[in-house]
VOGU-3710 file (C-alpha; in Angstrom, 3 decimals, decimal comma):
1> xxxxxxxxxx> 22,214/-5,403/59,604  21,470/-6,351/56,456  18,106/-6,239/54,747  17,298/-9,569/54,303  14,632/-8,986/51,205  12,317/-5,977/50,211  8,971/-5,580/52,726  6,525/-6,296/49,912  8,445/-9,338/48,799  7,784/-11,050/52,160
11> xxxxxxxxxx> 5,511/-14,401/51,801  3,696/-17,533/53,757  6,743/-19,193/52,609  9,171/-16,857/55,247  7,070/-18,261/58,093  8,844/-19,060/60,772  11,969/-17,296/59,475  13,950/-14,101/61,635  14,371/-11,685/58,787  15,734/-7,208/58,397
21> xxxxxxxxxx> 13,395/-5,307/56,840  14,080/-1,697/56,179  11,507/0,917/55,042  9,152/3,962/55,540  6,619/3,777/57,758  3,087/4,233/56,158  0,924/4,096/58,730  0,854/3,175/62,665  -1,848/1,915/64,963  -2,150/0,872/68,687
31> xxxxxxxxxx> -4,930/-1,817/68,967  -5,482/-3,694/71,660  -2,485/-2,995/73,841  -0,418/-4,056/70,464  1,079/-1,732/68,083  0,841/-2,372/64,254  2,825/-0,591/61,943  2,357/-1,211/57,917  6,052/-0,834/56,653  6,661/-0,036/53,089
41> xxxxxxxxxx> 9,488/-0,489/50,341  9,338/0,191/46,695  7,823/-3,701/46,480  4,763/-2,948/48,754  3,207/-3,002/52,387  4,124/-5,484/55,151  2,419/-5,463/58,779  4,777/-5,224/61,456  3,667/-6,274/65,118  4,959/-5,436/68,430
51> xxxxxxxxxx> 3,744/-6,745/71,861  4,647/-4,470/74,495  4,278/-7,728/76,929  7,074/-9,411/74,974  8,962/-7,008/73,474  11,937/-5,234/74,207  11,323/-2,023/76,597  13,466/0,081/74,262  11,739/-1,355/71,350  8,428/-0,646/72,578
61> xxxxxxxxxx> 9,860/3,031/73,586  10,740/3,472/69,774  7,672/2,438/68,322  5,760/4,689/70,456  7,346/7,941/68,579  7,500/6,832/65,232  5,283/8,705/62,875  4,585/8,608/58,934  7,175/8,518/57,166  9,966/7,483/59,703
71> xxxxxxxxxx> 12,409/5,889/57,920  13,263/2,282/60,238  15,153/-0,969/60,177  13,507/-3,777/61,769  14,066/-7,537/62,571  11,654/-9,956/63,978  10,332/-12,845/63,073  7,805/-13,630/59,647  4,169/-15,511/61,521  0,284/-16,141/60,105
81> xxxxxxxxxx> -1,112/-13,100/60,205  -4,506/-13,343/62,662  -6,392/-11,446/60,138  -5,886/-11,844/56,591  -5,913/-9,238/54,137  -6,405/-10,472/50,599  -6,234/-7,164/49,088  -2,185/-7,092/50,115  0,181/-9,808/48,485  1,685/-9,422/51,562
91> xxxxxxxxxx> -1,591/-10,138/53,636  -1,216/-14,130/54,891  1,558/-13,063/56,995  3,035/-10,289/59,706  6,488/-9,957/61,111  7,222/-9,829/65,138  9,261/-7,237/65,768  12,288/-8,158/68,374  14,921/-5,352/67,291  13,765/-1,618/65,930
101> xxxxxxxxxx> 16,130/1,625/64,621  15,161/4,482/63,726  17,157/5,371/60,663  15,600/9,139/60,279  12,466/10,839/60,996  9,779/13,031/58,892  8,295/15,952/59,443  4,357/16,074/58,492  4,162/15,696/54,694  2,373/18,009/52,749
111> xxxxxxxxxx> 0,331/15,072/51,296  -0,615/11,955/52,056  1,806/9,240/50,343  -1,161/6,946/49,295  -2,705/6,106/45,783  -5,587/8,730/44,697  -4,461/11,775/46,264  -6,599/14,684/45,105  -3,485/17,250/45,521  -2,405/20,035/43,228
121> xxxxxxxxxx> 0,137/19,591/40,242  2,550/21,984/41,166  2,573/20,924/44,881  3,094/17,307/43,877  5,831/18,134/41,394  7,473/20,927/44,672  7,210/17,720/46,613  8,300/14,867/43,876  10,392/12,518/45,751  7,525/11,951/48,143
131> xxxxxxxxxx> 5,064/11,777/45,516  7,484/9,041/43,612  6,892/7,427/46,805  3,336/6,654/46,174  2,544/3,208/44,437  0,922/3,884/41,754  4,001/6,076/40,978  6,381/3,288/41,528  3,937/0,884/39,450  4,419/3,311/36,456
141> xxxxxxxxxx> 8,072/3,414/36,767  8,364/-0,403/37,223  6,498/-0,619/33,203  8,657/1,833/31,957  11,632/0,210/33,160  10,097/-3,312/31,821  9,011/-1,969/28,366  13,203/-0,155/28,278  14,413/-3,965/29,138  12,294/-5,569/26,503
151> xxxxxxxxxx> 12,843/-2,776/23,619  16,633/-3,174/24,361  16,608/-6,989/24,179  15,061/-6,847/21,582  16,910/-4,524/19,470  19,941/-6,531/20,285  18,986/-9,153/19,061  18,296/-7,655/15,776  21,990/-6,467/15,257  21,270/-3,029/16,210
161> xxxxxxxxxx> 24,468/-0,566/17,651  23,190/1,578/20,936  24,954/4,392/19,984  25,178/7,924/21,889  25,195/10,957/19,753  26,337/14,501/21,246  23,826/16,696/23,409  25,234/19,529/22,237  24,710/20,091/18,477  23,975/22,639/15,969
171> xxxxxxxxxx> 20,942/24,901/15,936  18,871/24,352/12,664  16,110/26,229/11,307  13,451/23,596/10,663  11,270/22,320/12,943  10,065/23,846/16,596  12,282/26,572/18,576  15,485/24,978/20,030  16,879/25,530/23,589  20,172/26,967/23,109
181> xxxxxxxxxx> 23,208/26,513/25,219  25,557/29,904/24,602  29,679/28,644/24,383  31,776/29,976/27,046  34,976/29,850/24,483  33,971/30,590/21,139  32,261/34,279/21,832  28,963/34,610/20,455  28,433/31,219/19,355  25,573/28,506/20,655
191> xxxxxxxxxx> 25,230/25,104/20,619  21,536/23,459/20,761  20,484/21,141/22,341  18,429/18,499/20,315  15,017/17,999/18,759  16,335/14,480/17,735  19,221/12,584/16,785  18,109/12,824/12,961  21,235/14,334/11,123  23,587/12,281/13,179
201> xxxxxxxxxx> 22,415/8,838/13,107  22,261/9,372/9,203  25,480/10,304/9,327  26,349/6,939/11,636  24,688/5,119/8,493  27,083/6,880/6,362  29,502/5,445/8,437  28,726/2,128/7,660  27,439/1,176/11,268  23,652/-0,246/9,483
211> xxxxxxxxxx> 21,641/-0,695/12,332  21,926/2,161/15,318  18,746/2,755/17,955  19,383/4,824/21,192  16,853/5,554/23,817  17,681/9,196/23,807  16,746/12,203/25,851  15,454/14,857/23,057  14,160/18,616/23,370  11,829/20,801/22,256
221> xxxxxxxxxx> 10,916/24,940/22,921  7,289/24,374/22,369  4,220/24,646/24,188  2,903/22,253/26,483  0,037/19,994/26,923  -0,435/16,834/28,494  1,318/13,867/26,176  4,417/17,085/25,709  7,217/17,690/27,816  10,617/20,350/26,754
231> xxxxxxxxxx> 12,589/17,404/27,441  11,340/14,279/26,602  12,830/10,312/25,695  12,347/8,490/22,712  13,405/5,329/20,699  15,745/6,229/18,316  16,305/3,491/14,870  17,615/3,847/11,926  18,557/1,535/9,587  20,735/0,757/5,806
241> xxxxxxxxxx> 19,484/-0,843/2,894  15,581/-1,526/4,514  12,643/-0,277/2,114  9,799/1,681/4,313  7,489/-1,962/4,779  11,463/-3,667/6,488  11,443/-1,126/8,565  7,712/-0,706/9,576  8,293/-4,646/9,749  10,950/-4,495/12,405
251> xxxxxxxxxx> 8,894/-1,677/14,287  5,578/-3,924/14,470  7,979/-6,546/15,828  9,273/-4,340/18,626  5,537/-3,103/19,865  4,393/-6,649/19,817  7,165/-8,003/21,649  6,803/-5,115/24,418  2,743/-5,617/24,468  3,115/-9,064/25,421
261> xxxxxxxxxx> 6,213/-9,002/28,092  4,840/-5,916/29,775  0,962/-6,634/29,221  0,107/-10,088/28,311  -1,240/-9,173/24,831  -0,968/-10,625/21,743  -1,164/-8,123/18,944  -2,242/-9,645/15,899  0,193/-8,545/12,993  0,859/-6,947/10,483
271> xxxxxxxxxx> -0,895/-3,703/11,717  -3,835/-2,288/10,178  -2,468/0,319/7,582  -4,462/3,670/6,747  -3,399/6,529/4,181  -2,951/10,504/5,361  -5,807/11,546/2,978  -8,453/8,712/4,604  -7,589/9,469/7,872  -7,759/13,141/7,338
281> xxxxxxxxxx> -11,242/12,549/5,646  -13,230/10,015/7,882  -11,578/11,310/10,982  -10,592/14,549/10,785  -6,901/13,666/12,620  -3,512/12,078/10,979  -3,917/10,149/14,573  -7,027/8,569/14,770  -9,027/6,925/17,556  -10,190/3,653/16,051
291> xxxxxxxxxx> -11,729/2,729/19,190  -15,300/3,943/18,797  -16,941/4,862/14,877  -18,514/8,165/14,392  -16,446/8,750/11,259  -17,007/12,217/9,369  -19,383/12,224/6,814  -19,243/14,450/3,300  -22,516/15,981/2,532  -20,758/18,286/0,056
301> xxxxxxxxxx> -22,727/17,136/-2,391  -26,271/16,321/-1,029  -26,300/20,203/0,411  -24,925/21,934/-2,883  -28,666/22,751/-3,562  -30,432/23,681/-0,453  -31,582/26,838/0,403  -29,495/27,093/3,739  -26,595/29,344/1,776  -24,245/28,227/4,617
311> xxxxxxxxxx> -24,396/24,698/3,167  -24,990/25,369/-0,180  -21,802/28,236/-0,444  -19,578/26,226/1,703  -16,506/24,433/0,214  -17,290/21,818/1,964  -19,901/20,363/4,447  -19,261/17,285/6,511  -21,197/15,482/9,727  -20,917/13,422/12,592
321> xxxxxxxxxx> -23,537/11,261/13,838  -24,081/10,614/17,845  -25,649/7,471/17,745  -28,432/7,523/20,324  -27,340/10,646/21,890  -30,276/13,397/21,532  -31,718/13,172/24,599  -28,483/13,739/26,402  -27,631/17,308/24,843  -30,270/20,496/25,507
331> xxxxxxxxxx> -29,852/23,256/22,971  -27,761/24,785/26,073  -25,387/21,744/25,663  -25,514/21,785/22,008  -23,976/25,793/22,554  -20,905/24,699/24,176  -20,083/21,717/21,684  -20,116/25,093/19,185  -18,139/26,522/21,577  -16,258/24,040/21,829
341> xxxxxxxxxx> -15,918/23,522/17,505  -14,857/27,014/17,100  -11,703/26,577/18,990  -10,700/24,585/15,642  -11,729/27,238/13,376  -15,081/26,237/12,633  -17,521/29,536/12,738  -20,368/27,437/13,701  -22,263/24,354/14,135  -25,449/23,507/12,881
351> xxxxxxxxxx> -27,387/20,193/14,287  -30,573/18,749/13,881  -32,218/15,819/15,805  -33,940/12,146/14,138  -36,899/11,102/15,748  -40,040/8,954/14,400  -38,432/9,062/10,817  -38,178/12,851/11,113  -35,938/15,635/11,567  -35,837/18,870/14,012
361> xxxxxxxxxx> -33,547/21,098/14,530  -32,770/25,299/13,991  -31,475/23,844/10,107  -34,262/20,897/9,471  -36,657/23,201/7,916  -34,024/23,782/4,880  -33,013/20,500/4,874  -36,472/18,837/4,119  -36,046/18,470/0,444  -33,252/16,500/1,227
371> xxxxxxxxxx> -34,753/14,611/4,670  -34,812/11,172/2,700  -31,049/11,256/1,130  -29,787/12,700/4,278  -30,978/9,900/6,254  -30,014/7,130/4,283  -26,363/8,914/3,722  -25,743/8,894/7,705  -27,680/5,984/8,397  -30,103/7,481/11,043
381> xxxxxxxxxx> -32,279/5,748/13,854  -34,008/7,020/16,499  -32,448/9,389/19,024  -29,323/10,405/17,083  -27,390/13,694/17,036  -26,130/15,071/14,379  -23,654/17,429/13,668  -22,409/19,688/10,739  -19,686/21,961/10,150  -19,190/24,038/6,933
391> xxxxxxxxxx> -16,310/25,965/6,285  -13,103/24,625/4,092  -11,700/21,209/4,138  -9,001/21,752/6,909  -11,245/23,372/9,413  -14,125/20,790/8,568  -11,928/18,291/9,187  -10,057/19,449/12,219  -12,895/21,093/14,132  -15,045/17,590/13,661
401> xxxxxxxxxx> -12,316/15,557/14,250  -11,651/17,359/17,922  -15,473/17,241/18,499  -15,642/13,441/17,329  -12,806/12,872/20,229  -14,736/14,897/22,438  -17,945/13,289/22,085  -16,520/10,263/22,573  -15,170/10,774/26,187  -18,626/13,067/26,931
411> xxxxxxxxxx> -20,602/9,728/25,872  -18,005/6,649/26,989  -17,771/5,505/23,799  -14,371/4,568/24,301  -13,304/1,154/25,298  -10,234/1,883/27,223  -8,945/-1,980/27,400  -8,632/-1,751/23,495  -5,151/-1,006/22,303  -5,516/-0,121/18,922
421> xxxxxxxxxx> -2,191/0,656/16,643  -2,259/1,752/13,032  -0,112/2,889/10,343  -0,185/6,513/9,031  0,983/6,491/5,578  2,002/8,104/1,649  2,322/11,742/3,763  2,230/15,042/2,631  5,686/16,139/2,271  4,788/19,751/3,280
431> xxxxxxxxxx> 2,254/21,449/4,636  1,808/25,548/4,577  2,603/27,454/7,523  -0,057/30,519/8,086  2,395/31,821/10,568  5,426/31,870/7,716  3,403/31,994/4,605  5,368/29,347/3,430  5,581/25,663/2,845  7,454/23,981/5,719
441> xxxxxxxxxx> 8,332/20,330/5,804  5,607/18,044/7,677  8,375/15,623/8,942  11,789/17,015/8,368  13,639/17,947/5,146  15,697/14,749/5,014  12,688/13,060/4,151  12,375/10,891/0,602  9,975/12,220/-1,405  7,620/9,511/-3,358
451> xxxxxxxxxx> 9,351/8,979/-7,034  6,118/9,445/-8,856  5,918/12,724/-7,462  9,328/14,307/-6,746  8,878/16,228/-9,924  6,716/18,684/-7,986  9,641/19,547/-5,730  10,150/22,857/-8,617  5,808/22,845/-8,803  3,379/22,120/-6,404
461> xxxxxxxxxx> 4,766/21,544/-3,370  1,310/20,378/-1,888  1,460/17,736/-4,748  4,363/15,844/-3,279  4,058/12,617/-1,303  6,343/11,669/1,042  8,475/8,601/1,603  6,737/8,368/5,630  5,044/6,645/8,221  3,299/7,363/11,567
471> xxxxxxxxxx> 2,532/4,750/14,039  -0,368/5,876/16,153  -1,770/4,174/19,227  -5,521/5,159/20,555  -5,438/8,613/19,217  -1,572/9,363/20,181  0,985/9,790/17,659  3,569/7,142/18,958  6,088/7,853/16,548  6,964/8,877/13,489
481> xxxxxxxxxx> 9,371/7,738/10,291  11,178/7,870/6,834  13,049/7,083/4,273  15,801/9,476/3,985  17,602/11,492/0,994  20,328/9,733/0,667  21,946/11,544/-2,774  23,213/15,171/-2,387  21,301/16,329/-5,843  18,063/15,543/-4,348
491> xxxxxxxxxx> 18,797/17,273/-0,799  20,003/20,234/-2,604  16,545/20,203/-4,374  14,437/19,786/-0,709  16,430/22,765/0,426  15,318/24,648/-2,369  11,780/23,749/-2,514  11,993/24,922/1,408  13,297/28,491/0,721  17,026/27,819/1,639
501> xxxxxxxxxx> 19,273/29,680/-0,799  22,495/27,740/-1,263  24,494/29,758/0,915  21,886/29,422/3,811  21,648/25,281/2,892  25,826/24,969/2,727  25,771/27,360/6,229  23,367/25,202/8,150  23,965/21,823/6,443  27,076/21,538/4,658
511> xxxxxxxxxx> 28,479/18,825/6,917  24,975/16,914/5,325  25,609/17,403/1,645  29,739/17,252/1,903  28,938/13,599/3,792  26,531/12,562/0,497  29,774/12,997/-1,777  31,135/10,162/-0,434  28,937/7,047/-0,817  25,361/7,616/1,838
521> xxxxxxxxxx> 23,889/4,355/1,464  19,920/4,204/1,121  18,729/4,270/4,733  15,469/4,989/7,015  14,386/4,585/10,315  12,004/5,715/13,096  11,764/7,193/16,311  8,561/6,052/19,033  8,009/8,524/22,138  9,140/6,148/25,132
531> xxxxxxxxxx> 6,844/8,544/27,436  3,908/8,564/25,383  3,934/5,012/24,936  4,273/4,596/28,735  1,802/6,823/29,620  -0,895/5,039/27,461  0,367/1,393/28,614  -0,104/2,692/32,361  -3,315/4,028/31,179  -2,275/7,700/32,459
541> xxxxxxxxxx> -3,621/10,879/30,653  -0,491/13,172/30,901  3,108/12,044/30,006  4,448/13,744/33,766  2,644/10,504/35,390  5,491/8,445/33,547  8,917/11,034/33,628  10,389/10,966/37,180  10,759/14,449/37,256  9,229/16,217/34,970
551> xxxxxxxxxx> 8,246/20,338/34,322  4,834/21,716/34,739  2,755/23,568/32,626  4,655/26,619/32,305  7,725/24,860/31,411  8,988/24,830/34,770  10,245/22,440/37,769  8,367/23,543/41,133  11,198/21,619/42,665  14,285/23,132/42,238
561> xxxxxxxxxx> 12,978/25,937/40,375  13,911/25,622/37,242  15,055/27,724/34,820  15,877/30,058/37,064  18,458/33,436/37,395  22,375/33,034/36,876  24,813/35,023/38,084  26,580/38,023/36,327  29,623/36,723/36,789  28,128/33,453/35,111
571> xxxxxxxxxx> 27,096/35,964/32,256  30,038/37,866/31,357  32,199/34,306/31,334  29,067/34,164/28,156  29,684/37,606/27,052  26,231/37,546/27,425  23,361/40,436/28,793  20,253/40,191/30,061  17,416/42,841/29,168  15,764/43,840/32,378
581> xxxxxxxxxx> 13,144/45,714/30,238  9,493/44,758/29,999  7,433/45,175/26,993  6,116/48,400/28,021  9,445/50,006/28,679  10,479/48,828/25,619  7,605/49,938/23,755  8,355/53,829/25,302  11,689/53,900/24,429  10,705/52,902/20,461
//
């Protein structure tokens, strides 16, 4: 027959009504001499009730085999339930059950499909379409389909083009490893698949098509961690003939319009704004958590005398201050927040303790002559912590800003009903690669440079600003954007500045600088990770609680088992080999 509504959808108003459900069952009981069976759909949890007195004999029959996870089709009629459950929208109400079929049975699942399973990663990912089952998994996807819906109608209504752009592209240096796809008919020769649509949505604004977005799947070779994925989705714009604060404009717009049709909040605009060098220096990150304080303090100055030689010799010296926090770390504790520091480069960390209007600590005794200014400087009260690193700037700033985040979770600072956006902006346009000894760009190298500094393009590289803009969201980089080069003189000069020789920059990118010979307007957009801005809506801590089926931590699908051998026959149509040899046997044979 056919299913008359979804199970969860069923309400006092369907009293007295004969309705088909169809469904899983989640869980059955005989109570009583009656048989309840809590039937479940995508929308939720109905009771079902059969009466072996009144029922059918072959429905009765039925119900006695089912078992979790039976897949069923019932119809009955919708009654007052006996005994309310408030904690079910379903829970004024109960169906009798006059006709049952079994559609398909279950064996035992290798988890419980209920909310808060304490289960294993990889055996939730081997077993994903019965963990999608679960409802806080079908919750999640319900948002992300919402927050899709909204950014779409929105968009529309702008005058953007959804455009599709090809999945199979050209490799490019820049930027993290690609995955490459080898071509079958051109011998030799790859495609890649792509980091982002950035070369050929420019190219659509070359074409005259102003305002493109695309909610496109994008990939990456990189390593993991929770908020990355190889394959990932995110909101593609870009636009003609906007300056950087139109386009940041139209982006506000779009997070404001999803926070209140998928979460009922308001977001007071414009957006708080914050420059790369502040962020870098109060918080150690270029995505800061604005949730809680603790901002980094510079001491540079106030240390340059002591006789500690590890402040007094250091570059720089910075501090953060846990407010009220002394009694909750032992010296043992204190040992693994320097563990913890020196995973960010810092070589140590030096504390001391404020109590009674005094200082202790393994550094306070150097740091008397300067008790007074220090306290006044970071503000001190009884019972706080406080922390120094020295070293240089960078690994000041980005071993305090990890231990700033870490604190904050160790000591619930963190007010997780707060979403709090900001604006990243006037970027670096490079930053220096230790593992290429080189300047590589921080965005991409179709980025604008500032005017007032392009002149360092042929100088100092570190000197030039960048036409960009980061949206962050509670410590998350949400996205990222630019203006773009739009005039085939300055491109040539970015490639340059990057190390490409001209035949290198005409080999990879000559399709580019041919297409700015023939009128590229001024243009700029953006790009916000869907995932990442699901998972932090949903209130998740890893990005595979919001991707249907995503890869584990080794880059891998538990599932299907993914990647996984090809055939040789597969190999030779790709005049490809593959090298059976480990490292060792490789290392012999050298």
């Amino acid at each position: 027959m056919k299913r008359s509504m979804y199970a969860g959808a069923v309400r006092s108003k369907h009293i007295g009504q004969k309705i088909t459900l169809k469904g899983w069952v989640s869980r059955r009981r005989d109570l009583g001499g009656l048989i309840f069976i809590d039937l479940r759909d995508r929308e939720g949890i109905v009771q079902l009730v059969i009466n072996p007195k009144e029922a059918l004999p072959e429905v009765v029959e039925k119900a006695e085999t089912l078992r979790t996870e039976f897949v069923i089709e019932v119809t009955g009629t919708v009654v007052e339930r006996s005994q309310v459950n408030d904690k079910l929208p379903t829970g004024q109400v109960e169906m009798q059950v006059e006709e049952l079929i079994i559609l398909n049975t279950s064996q035992t699942t290798p988890f419980e499909i209920k909310n808060g399973i304490d289960v294993n990663d990889d055996l939730r990912l081997r077993y994903r379409y019965l963990d999608l089952r679960r409802p806080e998994m079908l919750k999640n996807f319900k948002l992300r389909a919402k927050v899709t819906h909204v950014i779409r109608n929105y968009l529309d209504e702008l005058g953007f083009l959804d455009v599709e752009t090809p999945m199979l592209s050209k490799s490019t240096p820049e930027g993290a490893r690609d995955y490459l796809v080898p071509s079958r008919i051109s011998q030799g020769h790859f495609y890649a698949l792509p980091q982002s649509p950035q070369i050929t949505k420019q190219l659509l604004m070359n074409a005259g098509f102003d305002r493109y977005y695309q909610i496109v799947k994008c990939f990456r070779d990189e390593d993991l961690r929770g908020d990355r994925q190889p394959e990932f989705t995110q909101v593609d714009l870009e636009t003609s003939f906007l300056s950087d604060q139109e386009i940041q404009d139209i982006t506000e717009g779009l997070i404001a319009c999803v926070m209140k049709e998928t979460m009922g909040i308001e977001l007071q605009l414009p957006l708080p704004r914050m420059s790369y060098d502040t962020a870098m220096n109060l918080y150690g990150s270029d995505k800061p958590d604005t949730r809680f304080e603790m901002t980094l303090q510079d001491l540079t100055d106030i240390v340059k005398d002591v006789e500690f030689k590890v402040f007094s010799q250091a570059p720089a010296v910075k501090a953060i201050v846990a407010k009220n926090a002394a009694d909750n770390y032992s010296r043992k504790d204190i040992d693994k927040l320097t563990d913890f520091a020196k995973q960010f480069g810092a070589k140590g960390l030096a504390w001391i303790k404020y109590s009674n209007g005094e200082i202790a600590g393994p550094v306070a005794k150097f740091l008397t002559s300067i008790a007074k200014d220090l306290t006044e400087r970071l503000q001190l009260e009884d019972n706080d912590l406080v922390l120094f690193v020295a070293d240089e700037l960078e690994v000041v700033n980005n071993s305090l800003g990890a231990l700033r985040n870490h604190l904050a979770k160790e000591l619930h600072l963190i007010d997780k009903s707060k979403f709090n956006f900001l604006w990243i902006v006037d970027w670096p346009m490079f930053e220096w690669s230790e593992e290429e000894r080189r300047y590589v760009s921080a965005h991409h190298p179709f980025t604008l440079p500032q005017a007032d500094t392009a002149h360092e393009l042929e100088g100092d590289l570190s000197k030039v600003r960048a036409l960009a803009y980061d949206i962050v969201l509670n410590g998350y980089e949400l996205g990222g954007g630019s203006l773009r080069i739009n005039q085939k003189e300055m491109q040539e000069r970015m490639f340059q500045a990057l190390g490409f020789s001209n035949e290198s920059a005409k080999e990879q990118f000559g399709f580019l600088l041919e297409a700015m010979d023939y009128g590229f307007p001024p243009h700029g957009g953006l790009a916000l990770g869907l995932d990442r801005f699901v998972m932090l809506l949903a209130e998740e801590d890893n990005i595979r609680e919001v991707i249907a089926f995503p890869k584990n931590n080794k880059a891998s699908d538990p599932m299907t088992q993914a990647p996984s051998l090809v055939s040789a026959k597969q190999l030779d149509e790709l005049y490809l080999e593959v090298l059976k040899q480990n490292h060792s046997e490789k290392n012999e044979h050298r």
